[in-house]
Structures are given as C-alpha cells and as structure tokens.
N, C-alpha and C positions, 0 to 999 in steps of 0.2 A: 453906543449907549446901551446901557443895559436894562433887561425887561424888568417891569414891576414886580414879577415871581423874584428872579434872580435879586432883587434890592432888596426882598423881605425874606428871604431864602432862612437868615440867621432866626427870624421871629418864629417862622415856622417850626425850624428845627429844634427851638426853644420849648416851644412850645405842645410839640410831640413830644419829646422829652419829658417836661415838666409831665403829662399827663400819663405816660410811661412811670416815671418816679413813684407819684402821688397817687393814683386813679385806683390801685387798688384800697389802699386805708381809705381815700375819702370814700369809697364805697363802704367798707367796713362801718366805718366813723357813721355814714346816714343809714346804713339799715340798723347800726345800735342808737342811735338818737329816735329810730322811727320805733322801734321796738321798745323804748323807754317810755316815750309820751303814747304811745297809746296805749300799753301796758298800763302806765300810772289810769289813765283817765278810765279802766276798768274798774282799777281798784277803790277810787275816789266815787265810783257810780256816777260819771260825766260821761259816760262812751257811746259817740253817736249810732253805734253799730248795736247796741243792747239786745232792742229787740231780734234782728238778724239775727244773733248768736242765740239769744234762746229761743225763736224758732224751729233751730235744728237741731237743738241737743233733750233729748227726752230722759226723764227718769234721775235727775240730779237737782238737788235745792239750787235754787235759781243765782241766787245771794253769793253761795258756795263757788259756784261753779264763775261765777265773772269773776270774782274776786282771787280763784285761785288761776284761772287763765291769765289774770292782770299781772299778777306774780310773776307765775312762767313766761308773760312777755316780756318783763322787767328785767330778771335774770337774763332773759337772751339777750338783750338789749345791753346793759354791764358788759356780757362775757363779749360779745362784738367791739365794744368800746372801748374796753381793757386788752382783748386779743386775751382772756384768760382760759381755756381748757376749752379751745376751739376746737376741739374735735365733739366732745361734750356739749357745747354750745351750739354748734353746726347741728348735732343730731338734732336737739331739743326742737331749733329752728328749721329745719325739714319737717318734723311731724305735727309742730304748727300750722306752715303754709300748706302743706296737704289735708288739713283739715278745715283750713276755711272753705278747701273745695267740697265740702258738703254737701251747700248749700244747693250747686249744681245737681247731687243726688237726690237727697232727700227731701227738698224743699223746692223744684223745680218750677213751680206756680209763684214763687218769688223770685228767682231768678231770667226768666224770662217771660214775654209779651206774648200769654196767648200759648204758651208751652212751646213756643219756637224756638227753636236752639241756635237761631242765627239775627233773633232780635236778643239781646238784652233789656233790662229794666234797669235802673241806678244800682240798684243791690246786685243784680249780675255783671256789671261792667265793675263795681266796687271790688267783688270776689276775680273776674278774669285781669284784671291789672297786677292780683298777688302772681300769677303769670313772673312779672316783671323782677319782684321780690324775690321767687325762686331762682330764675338766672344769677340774680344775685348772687346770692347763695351758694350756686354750681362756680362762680369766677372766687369768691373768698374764699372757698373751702381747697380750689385748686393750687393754696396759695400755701396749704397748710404740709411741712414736710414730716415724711415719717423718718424717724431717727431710731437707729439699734439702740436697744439698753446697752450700757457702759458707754456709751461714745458721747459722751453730754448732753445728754435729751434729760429734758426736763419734762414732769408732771407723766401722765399716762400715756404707755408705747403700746401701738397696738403688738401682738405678736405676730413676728414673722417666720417664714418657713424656710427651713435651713435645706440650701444646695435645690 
C-alpha cells in the first residue's frame, strides 16, 4: 500500500508548481494593488498614517506633501500592476520604502517604547513590517532582464560595458 505522501505526491507537485508559475506576479499584482489603495487614500486625505508621515517630514506644505506622496504611490502601484518601466518603477519604489524608515531616525520617540529599540510601538511595528515590502521588492526586481539595445528590448536599456 502506499503512503499518504506518496498518494498526494501529484497535489504536491502541483502545487509547487503552480506557486513556481505564479508567485512572482502575484507578488507583483499585491505590492501594486497595496501601492494603489494607499496611495489613493493619501490623496483623497483618508490615510490612517497622516499624522505619522507628517511628523517626520519638516519644512514642506503639509497638503502638498501627502497629496503628492499619494501620487508617487499611485504610479508605483500602476507601474507594478502593468509591469510598465519596471526598472523606473522599482527605483521610485526603493526610495519610498527607504523612506518610511525615517521615522526610526528622526522621530524615534514614536517609534519605540521608552526609546527602546527592541520594544516597538504600532507605528514602529507599522514602519519595520515595510521590512517585508522591501523583500519584495529585491524578488520583483530580480525578475527584471537587462536586454542589449537592438536585440528587442523594449522601453529603457540601462547601458552596458563592452568586453
């Protein structure tokens, strides 16, 4: 008779598969759908992060500045969704999530309990979960080929060095 590994052996290998196939768009697909809805919810002035964000940002009209971060997350959000000028896109979305880590520098009295840098607060556990985001980020971008100009690359090639 044979073992219950062995009788689902087909599901398994289906299903590694499948996750093989797919795993990277649908990563793509949810950091541009997450980049969309909270982009929008900047720009509509609904973003439960509001304060947080202006906290850390000094010396910019307050208005301005969510409104046009809502923007730039909106666009990252498309370009991921579309896969359009993902190199472009990727950047934009690098200097984003490096910048929600701010809040660890400059605003360290909201980020953590008591200035402990191994309690968090909801706002520091909010900010170290973009952690998660950036991984992201590092598997979609590994996904992205460089192609020589004239060989059928489309949109912008970065330039490479000959020999």
């Amino acid at each position: 008779m044979r073992s219950p590994v062995d009788a689902f052996g087909w599901l398994d290998a289906w299903m590694i598969g499948s996750m093989r196939r797919y795993g990277i768009l649908a990563l793509r697909v949810s950091l541009g759908v997450v980049f969309v809805w909270f982009g929008a919810l900047k720009v509509i002035g609904e973003s439960p992060v509001e304060e947080l964000i202006l906290a850390t940002v000094y010396g910019v009209p307050e208005g301005a500045f969510l409104i046009g971060l809502g923007v730039w997350e909106v666009v990252i959000g498309l370009g991921l969704l579309f896969a359009v000028a993902l190199r472009t896109t990727l950047f934009l979305f690098f200097l984003q999530i490096l910048g929600t880590f701010s809040v660890l520098v400059v605003r360290p009295d909201i980020a953590f309990q008591g200035l402990n840098p191994f309690l968090l607060t909801t706002e520091g556990e909010f900010v170290i979960k973009n952690l998660v985001l950036l991984s992201a980020g590092f598997v979609v971008g590994g996904t992205v080929h460089r192609e020589r100009a004239g060989e059928g690359g489309r949109g912008f090639v970065w330039p490479m060095k000959e020999g």
